[in-house]
C-alpha positions in Angstrom: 121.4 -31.8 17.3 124.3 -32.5 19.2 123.9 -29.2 21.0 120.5 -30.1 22.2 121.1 -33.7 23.3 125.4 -33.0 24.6 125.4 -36.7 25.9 128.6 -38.8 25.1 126.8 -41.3 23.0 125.5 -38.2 21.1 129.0 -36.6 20.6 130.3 -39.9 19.5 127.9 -40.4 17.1 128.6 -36.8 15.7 132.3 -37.4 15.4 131.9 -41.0 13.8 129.7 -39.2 10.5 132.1 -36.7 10.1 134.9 -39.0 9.7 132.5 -40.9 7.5 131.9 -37.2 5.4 135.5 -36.5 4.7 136.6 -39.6 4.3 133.9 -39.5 1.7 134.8 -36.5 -0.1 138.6 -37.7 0.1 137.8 -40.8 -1.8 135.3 -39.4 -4.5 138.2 -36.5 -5.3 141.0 -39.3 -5.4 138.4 -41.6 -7.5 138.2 -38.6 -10.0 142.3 -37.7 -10.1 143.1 -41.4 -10.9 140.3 -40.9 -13.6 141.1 -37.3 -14.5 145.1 -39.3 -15.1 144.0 -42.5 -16.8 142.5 -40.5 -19.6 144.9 -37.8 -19.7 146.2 -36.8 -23.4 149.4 -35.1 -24.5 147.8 -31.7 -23.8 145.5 -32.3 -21.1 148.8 -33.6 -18.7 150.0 -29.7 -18.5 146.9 -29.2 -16.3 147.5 -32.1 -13.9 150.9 -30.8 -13.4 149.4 -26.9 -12.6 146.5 -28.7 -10.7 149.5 -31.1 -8.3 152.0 -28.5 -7.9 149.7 -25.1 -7.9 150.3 -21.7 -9.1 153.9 -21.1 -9.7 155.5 -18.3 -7.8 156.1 -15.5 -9.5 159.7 -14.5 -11.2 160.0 -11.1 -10.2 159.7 -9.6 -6.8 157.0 -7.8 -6.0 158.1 -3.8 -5.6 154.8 -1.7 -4.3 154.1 0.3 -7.5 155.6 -2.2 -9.7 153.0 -4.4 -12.3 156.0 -5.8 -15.1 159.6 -6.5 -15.1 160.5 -3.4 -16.4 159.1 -1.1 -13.4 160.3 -3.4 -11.3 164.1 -2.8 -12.5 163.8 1.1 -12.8 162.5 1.1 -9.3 165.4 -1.0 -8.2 168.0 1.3 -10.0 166.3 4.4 -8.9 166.8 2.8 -5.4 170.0 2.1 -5.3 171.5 4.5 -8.0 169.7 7.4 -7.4 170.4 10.3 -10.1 173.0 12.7 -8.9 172.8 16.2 -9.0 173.6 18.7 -11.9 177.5 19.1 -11.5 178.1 22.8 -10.5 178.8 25.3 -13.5 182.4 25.5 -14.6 184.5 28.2 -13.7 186.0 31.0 -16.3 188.9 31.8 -15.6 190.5 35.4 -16.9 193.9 35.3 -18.4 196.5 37.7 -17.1 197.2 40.1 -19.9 200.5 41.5 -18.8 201.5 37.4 -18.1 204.8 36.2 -19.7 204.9 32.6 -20.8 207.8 30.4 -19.1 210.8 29.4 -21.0 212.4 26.1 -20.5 215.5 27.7 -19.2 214.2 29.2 -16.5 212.8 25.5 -15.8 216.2 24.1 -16.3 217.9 26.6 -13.8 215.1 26.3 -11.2 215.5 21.8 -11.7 219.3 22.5 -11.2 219.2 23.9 -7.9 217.5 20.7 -7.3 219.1 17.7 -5.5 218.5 14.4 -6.9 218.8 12.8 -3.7 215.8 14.7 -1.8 213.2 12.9 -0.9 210.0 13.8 -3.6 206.9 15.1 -2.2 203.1 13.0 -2.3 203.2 12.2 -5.8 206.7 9.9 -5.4 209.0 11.5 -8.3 212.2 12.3 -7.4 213.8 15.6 -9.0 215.6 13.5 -11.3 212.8 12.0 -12.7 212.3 15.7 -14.0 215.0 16.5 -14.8 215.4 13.6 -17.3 211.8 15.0 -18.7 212.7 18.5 -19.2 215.8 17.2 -20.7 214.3 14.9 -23.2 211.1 17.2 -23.8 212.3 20.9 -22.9 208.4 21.9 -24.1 206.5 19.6 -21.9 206.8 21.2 -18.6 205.9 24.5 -20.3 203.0 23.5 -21.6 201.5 22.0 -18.3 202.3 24.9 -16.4 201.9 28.2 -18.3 198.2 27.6 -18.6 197.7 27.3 -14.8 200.1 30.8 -14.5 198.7 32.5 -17.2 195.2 32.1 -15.2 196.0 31.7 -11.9 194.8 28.9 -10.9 196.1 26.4 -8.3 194.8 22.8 -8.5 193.9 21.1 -5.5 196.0 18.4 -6.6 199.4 20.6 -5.9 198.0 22.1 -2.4 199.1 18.7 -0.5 202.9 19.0 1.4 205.2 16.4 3.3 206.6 18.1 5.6 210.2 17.1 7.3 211.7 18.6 10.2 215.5 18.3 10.3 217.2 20.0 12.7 221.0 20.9 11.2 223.9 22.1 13.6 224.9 25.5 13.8 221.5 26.3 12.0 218.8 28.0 13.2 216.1 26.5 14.9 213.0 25.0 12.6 210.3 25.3 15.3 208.9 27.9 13.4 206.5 27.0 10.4 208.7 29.8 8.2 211.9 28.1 8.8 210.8 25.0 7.4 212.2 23.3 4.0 209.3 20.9 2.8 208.6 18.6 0.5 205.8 20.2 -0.5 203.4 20.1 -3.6 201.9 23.4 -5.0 204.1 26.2 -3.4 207.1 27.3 -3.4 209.8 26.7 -0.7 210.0 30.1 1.4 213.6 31.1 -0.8 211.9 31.3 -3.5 209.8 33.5 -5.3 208.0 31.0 -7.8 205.6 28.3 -8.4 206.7 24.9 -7.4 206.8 21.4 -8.9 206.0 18.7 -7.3 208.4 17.8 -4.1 208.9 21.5 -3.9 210.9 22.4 -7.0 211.1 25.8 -7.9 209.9 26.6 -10.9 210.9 30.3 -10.8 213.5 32.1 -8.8 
């Protein structure tokens, strides 16, 4: 009606019953909650509290693809733990037939050569700190090393060097990389003809 008659008196008259309607409905529904209260029993009182406060929000985030708690925490650890690849296969190594074990004196005469005042290579142990270890244990440092000669292998973990320049008088220059005495894990210095220990000990002359 108020489309076919758009006259202010009209539109006021429009206005005035809807605030009439509402305020209506808005009494009759708080008529029936003070009702719905007054007569509320021990049971009953759980529903006013879901009916005042709503649906409560869930406890879990919602992961697309997810419906429980336990999808939810696979996809979360398959997120951010994802499985690794299959470690590559190990390596067989050959033994040398014709290899002859080390013996702790020729350990002891390559450690003697050794100063115990050189400064030790990346892994910080001086050559006395050998020394006193092949002393107490003459076996030990045999049985770390002969498997590594017996196949050949070099660890990475004996490839790394410090290397010092330190020019001496009346010596040749050390500009060139074979004139150089270093402090160096996993080879030998260049006058020997041996495997090395850590902070360049000789193992083998």
């Amino acid at each position: 009606m108020s489309r076919l008659d758009p006259s202010p008196l009209n539109w006021s008259n429009v206005k005035s019953s809807r605030r009439t309607y509402f305020k209506a409905i808005a009494s009759a529904k708080k008529a029936h909650w003070s009702d719905f209260l007054s007569s509320a029993t021990p049971r009953s009182v759980w529903r006013a509290k879901r009916f005042a406060f709503g649906k409560p929000p869930q406890r879990f985030p919602a992961l697309p693809g997810t419906s429980n708690p336990t999808e939810v925490a696979e996809t979360l650890l398959d997120h951010f733990f994802p499985s690794k690849p299959p470690p590559p296969p190990l390596l067989r190594l050959t033994r040398y037939e014709d290899y002859t074990p080390l013996t702790s004196e020729e350990i002891s005469r390559a450690l003697s050569r050794s100063s115990n005042t050189s400064a030790p290579g990346p892994d910080h142990i001086p050559y006395s700190v050998w020394k006193s270890v092949h002393h107490i244990k003459p076996s030990l440092l045999p049985s770390l090393l002969d498997p590594l000669l017996a196949h050949g292998f070099h660890p990475p973990s004996l490839k790394k060097a410090l290397g010092i320049v330190l020019d001496k008088p009346g010596k040749p220059s050390y500009d060139s990389p074979s004139s150089l005495s270093s402090a160096e894990e996993g080879s030998a210095p260049t006058w020997s003809n041996g495997p090395a220990l850590s902070s360049g000990t000789a193992l083998v002359a």
